[in-house]
N, C-alpha and C positions, 0 to 999 in steps of 0.2 A: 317723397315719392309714395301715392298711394294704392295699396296692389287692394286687388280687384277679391270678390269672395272666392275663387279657387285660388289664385295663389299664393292668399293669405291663409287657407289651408292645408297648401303646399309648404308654407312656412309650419305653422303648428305640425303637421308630422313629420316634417326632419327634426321640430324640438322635444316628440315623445307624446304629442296631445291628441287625443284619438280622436278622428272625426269622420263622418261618413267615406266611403266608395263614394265617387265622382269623376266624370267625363266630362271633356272641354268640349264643344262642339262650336263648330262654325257653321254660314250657311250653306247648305249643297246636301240636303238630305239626312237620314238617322242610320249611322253604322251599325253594327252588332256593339250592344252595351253587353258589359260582362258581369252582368248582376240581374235579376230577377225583376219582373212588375213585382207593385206599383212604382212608380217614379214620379220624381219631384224637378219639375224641370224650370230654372230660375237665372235669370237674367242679369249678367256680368257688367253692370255700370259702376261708377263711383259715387253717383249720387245716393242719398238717402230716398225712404219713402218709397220701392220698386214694387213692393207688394202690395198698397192702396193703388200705384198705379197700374198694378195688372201685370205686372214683371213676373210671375211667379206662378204657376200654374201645374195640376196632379194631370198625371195619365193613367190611364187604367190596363191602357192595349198600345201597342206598337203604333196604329193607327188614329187612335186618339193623340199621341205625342206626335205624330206627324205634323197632325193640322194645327196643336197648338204649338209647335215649334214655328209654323211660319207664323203666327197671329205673334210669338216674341219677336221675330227678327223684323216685321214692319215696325216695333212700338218706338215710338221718342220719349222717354224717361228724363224728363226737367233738363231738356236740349240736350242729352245725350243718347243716340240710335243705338240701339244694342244691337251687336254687333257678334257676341259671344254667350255663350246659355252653357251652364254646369247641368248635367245630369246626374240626379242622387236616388238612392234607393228610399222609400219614404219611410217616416222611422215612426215608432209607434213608442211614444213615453209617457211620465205622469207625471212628471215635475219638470220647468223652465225657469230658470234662473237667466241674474246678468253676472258676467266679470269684465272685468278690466284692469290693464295696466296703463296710465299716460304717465305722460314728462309733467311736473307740476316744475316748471320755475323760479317760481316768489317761493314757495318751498326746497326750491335744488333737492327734491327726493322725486322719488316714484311713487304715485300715487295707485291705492290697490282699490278697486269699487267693486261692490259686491252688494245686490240685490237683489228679492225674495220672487221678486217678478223677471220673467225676460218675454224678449220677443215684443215689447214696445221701447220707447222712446224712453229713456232713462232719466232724464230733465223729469219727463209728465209725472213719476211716481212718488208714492207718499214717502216723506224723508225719513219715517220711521221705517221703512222697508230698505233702506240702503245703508251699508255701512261703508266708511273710508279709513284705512289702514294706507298711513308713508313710513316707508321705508328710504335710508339712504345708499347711495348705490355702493358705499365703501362698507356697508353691513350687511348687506343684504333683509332677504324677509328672516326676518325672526319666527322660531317655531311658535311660539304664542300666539303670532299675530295671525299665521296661518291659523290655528285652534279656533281664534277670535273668528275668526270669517266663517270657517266650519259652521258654527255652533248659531253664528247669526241666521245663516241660510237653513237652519233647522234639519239638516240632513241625517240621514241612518248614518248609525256608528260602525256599522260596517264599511262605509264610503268612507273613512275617515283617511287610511291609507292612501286610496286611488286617490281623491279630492287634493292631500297634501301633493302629489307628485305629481297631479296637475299644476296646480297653484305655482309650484318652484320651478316646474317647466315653464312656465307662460312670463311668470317673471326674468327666470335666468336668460330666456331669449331675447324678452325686451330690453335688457342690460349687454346682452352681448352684442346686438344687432342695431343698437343705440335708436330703438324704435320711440318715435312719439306718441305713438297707441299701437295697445292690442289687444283686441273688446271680442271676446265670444259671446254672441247674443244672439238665441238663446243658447244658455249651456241644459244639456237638460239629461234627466234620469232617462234611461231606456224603462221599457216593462220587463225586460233582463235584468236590471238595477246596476247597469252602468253610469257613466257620467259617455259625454258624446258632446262636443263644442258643433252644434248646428249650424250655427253663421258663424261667419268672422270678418274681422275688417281691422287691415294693418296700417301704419300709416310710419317710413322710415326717413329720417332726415338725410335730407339730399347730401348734405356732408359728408355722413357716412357712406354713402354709394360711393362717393369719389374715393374713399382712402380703401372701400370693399370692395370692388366693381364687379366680385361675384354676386351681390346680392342684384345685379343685371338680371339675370336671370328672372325675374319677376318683372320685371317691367315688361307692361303688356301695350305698343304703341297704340290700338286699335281707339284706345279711351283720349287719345289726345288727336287735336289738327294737325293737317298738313304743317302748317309756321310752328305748334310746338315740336312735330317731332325735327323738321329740319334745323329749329334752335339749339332742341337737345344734341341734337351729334355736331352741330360746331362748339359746344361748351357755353352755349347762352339761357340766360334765362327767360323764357317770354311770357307772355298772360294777353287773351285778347279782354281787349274794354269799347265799351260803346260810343266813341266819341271820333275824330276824324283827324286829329293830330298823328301822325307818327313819333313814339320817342325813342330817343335811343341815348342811352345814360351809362355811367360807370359806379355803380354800389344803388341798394336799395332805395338808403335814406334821401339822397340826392334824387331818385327816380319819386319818391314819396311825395317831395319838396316841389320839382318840374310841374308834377301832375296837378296840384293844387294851385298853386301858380295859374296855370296851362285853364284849370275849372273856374279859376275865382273872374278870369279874363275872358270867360264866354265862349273859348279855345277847349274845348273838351279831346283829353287823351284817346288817341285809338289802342296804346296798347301799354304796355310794364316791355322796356325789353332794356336789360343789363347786360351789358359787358365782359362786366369784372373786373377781376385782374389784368384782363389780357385783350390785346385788339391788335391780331396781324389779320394779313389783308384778304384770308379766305374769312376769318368770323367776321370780317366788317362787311364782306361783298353778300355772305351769305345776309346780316341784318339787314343790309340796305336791299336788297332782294326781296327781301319779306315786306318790307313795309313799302317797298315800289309797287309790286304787286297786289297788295292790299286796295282793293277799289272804295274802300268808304275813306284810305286815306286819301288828303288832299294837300298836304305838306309835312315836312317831315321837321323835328327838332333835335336836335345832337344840343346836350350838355353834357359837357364832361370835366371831371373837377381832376388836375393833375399831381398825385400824388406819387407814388409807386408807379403811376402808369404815368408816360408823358403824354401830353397833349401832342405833343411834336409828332409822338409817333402813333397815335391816332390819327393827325392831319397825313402824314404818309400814307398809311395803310389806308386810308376815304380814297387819298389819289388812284394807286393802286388799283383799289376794289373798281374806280370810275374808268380805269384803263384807257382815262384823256380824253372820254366821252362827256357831255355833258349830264347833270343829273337825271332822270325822268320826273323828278318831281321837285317843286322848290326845297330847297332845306336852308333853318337859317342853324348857324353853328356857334354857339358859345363855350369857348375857353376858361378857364381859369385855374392859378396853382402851377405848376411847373410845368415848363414846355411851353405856356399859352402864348405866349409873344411868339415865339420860333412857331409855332401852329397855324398862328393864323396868317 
């Protein structure tokens, strides 16, 4: 799940990491802000890049943020309409740094990224400006390693304190909150000579949302379509794609497999939509809903592999969800694995 730059700074200050004053705002006008001009008014999408697009804009007066508050809410940011704009006090500093925490994998540690630049693109910078410190999550950060990152980023030895209790705050969150990233960019000195995380951007494994479902709370539907969010609250997973198939699958890999299949035969997918575990007859009415509705689809595919889940009781719950009406669209259904005989 990946939350948006306010509530991924909503995360950082429930874990202790100090970042601007900021206001959510939607469209319908400018409340009373409770903090002083100038302001920094910047556009809540999930894509990258919102600042060369124009996402991101100063006001000086009440009425200056007026007019470029509606100039945010017309923009389309790489297909997504903003829809949401954080309002921040504009901060005046003299140093910008990167951090980061991700999931590194093929290393099963956390990977710690720290460089002397922020506020660009982290990939573009010279590799002698970035350092990578892993840690593993049954050690935690080592005070060294902390030190090590300090001393790379060249900072006053007076920041050394605040610095460290950032640093073990942004880690001990990404370990408790089993996040996949959590990148302040820029992090940067105030002219007070604080540290201040400017941007952020979280990104939390949907797994753990299931076993946390307090971390709901951050999920902003505004960033997803109609089909994603009506997937998310029957327990599906969906993704649209640009092709004219409907699919509908039970696991990833099998959905990876259909879609390739589905390209390699000229048949291009219109969407990712999994199952899972589970398929009683409101998630199967709700899938087949979504992809009925879907006007660039033109027929639908059902593959599903019976493991854990029967086929049998997929074929019931279709019936069901069809309520003895005919399809609205063709669908051809392939079985296999347990159940598939009784299925079809």
């Amino acid at each position: 799940m990946k939350l948006n730059e306010h509530s991924s700074k909503q995360l950082f200050q429930e874990s202790g990491i100090p970042v601007p004053q900021g206001v959510l705002l939607a469209p319908g006008g400018l409340p009373d802000i409770p903090f002083p001009l100038p302001w920094v008014l910047k556009s809540q999408v999930l894509s990258g890049g919102r600042g060369k697009a124009g996402g991101i804009r100063l006001a000086d007066t009440a009425e200056q943020a007026r007019a470029e508050l509606e100039r945010l809410f017309s923009l389309d940011i790489k297909g997504e309409r903003v829809r949401l704009v954080r309002v921040e006090p504009r901060a005046a500093f003299s140093r910008e740094m990167y951090l980061s925490v991700t999931l590194d994998r093929r290393s099963r540690s956390l990977c710690v990224t720290a460089g002397r630049a922020g506020g660009v693109d982290i990939e573009t910078c010279d590799p002698e400006t970035i350092l990578v410190e892993h840690a593993m999550p049954d050690a935690g950060l080592a005070p060294y390693q902390v030190r090590n990152i300090f001393f790379h980023l060249d900072l006053p030895r007076e920041l050394l304190k605040p610095f460290s209790g950032l640093l073990t705050a942004l880690f001990d969150m990404s370990l408790r909150h089993r996040l996949l990233l959590a990148e302040i960019n820029p992090l940067v000195v105030t002219d007070g000579g604080e540290l201040l995380a400017l941007d952020g951007k979280v990104e939390i494994d949907g797994h753990r949302v299931g076993i946390d479902p307090s971390l709901n709370r951050f999920f902003e539907p505004v960033h997803l379509s109609p089909e994603e969010n009506r997937s998310r609250e029957a327990g599906l997973s969906y993704h649209k794609l640009d092709g004219f198939v409907g699919l509908m699958v039970n696991g990833a890999g099998l959905a990876m497999a259909s879609m390739d299949i589905l390209n390699y035969s000229g048949l291009e997918a219109a969407n990712f939509l999994d199952l899972g575990g589970g398929a009683d007859s409101a998630a199967m009415r709700t899938a087949l809903d979504i992809l009925f509705d879907d006007e660039r689809v033109g027929m639908v595919f059902i593959n599903i592999f019976g493991g854990i889940l029967s086929c049998h009781k997929v074929a019931r719950s279709m019936l069901e969800a069809l309520g003895g009406e005919p399809p609205r669209k063709p669908i051809v259904v392939r079985f296999a694995g347990n159940g598939a005989a009784d299925g079809l």
